[in-house]
C-alpha positions in Angstrom: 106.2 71.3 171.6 109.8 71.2 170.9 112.4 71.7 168.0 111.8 68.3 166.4 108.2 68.7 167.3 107.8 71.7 165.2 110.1 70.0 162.7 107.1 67.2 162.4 104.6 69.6 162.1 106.6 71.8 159.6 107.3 69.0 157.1 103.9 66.9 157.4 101.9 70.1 156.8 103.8 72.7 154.7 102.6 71.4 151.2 98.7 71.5 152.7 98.9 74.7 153.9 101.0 76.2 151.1 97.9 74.9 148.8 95.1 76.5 151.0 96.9 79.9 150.8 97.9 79.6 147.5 93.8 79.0 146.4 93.6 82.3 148.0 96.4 84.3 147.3 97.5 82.9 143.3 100.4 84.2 143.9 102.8 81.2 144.7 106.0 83.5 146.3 103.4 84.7 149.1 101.5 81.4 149.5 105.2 80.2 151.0 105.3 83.4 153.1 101.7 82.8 154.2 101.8 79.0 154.6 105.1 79.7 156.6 103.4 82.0 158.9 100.3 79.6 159.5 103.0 77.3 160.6 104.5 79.1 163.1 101.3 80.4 164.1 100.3 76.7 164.4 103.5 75.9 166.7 103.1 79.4 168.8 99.1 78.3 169.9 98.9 74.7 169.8 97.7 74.7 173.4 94.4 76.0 171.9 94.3 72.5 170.2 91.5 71.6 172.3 91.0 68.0 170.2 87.2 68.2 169.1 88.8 67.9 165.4 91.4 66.3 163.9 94.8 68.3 164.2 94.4 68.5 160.1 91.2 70.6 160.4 92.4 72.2 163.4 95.6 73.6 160.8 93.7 74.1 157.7 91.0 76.3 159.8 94.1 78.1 161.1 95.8 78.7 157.5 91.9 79.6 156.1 91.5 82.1 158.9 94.8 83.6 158.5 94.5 83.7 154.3 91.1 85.5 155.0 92.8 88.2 157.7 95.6 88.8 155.1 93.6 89.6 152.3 90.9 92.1 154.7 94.5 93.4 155.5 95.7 94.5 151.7 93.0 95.1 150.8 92.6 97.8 153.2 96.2 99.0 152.6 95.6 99.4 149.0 96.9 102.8 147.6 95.3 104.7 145.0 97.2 107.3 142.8 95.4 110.3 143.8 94.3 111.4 140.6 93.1 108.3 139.8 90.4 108.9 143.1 89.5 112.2 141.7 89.0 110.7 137.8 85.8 108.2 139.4 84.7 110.8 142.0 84.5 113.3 138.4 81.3 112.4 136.8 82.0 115.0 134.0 85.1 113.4 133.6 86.0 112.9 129.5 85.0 110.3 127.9 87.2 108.7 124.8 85.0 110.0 122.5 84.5 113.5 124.2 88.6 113.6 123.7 88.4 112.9 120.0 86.0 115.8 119.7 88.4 118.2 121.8 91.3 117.0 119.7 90.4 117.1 116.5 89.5 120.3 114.4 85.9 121.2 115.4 85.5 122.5 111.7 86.5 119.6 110.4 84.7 117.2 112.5 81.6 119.3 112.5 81.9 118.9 108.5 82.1 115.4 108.8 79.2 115.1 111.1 76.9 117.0 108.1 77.6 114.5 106.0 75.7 112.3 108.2 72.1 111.4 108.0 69.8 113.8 109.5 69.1 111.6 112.1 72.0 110.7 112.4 73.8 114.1 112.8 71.2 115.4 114.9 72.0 112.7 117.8 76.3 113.5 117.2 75.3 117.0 117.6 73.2 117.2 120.8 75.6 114.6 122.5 79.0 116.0 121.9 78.4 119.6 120.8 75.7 120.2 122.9 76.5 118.0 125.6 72.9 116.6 126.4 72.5 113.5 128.4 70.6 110.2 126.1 67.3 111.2 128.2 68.2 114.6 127.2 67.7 113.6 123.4 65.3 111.0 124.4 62.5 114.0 125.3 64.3 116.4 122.9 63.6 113.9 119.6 60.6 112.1 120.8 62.1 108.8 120.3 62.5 104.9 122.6 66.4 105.7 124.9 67.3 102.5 122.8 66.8 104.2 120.0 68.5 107.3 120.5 72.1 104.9 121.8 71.5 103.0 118.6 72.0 105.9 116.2 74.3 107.3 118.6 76.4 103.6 118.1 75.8 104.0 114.4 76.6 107.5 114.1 80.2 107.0 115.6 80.5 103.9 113.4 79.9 106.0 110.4 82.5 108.7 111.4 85.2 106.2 112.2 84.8 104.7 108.7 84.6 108.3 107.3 88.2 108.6 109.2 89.7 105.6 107.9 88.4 106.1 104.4 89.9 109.3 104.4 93.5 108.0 105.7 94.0 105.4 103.1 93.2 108.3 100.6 
């Protein structure tokens, strides 16, 4: 295939293939970049054109195939921050609410959590302060796992409105 040959090819095709990598890639700046290099990949092997299809489904194969390798190929290139690895590695890592605890005044947050229900408090209490797990409490209290994550749900709601309450004051 020649110059004007690959000019043919380059012009009938571009807009195809630039839509099969863009479905791929949603990212319109490297869907040119991709379709490009299907293109030139397409011009480079076109003796493997061995005519069982139509040249269309011979190309669009081509650009699918490529797409695919790119997208194995970032994905394995992706970096991680390092400490971001170790954070989901950490099981015991904090949690938002285990933060909150370690921030705020334990006397003051242990107040707080008295002024909640009994059952209530005693759920706050084993989770946070005492760090047991929900089966933990489950065996500990005698009670259904859903039960024990729906006064654990409740209890925080209670102390976030306890918090507010006592900022607008």
């Amino acid at each position: 295939m020649d110059e004007k040959g690959f000019n043919q090819l380059y012009f009938r095709y571009k807009r195809k293939i630039y839509y099969v990598a863009f479905k791929f890639v949603k990212d319109p700046h490297l869907a040119e970049d991709l379709a490009h290099e299907v293109l030139i990949k397409c011009y480079f092997n076109i003796e493997k054109f061995n005519r069982d299809c139509t040249l269309d489904t011979w190309i669009n194969r081509v650009a699918k195939n490529h797409c695919i390798d790119f997208l194995r190929r970032s994905h394995l290139n992706r970096v991680f921050p390092i400490e971001d690895v170790e954070s989901y590695k950490n099981e015991e890592a904090p949690t938002p609410e285990h933060e909150v605890v370690r921030h705020f005044n334990n006397s003051e947050l242990r107040r707080r959590v008295e002024l909640l229900p009994d059952k209530y408090e005693e759920v706050i209490s084993l989770y946070y302060f005492k760090n047991q797990s929900l089966k933990e409490i489950q065996h500990i209290l005698n009670v259904n796992l859903s039960t024990v994550k729906t006064r654990l749900f409740r209890a925080k709601q209670m102390l976030k409105a306890m918090y507010k309450n006592a900022l607008k004051c």
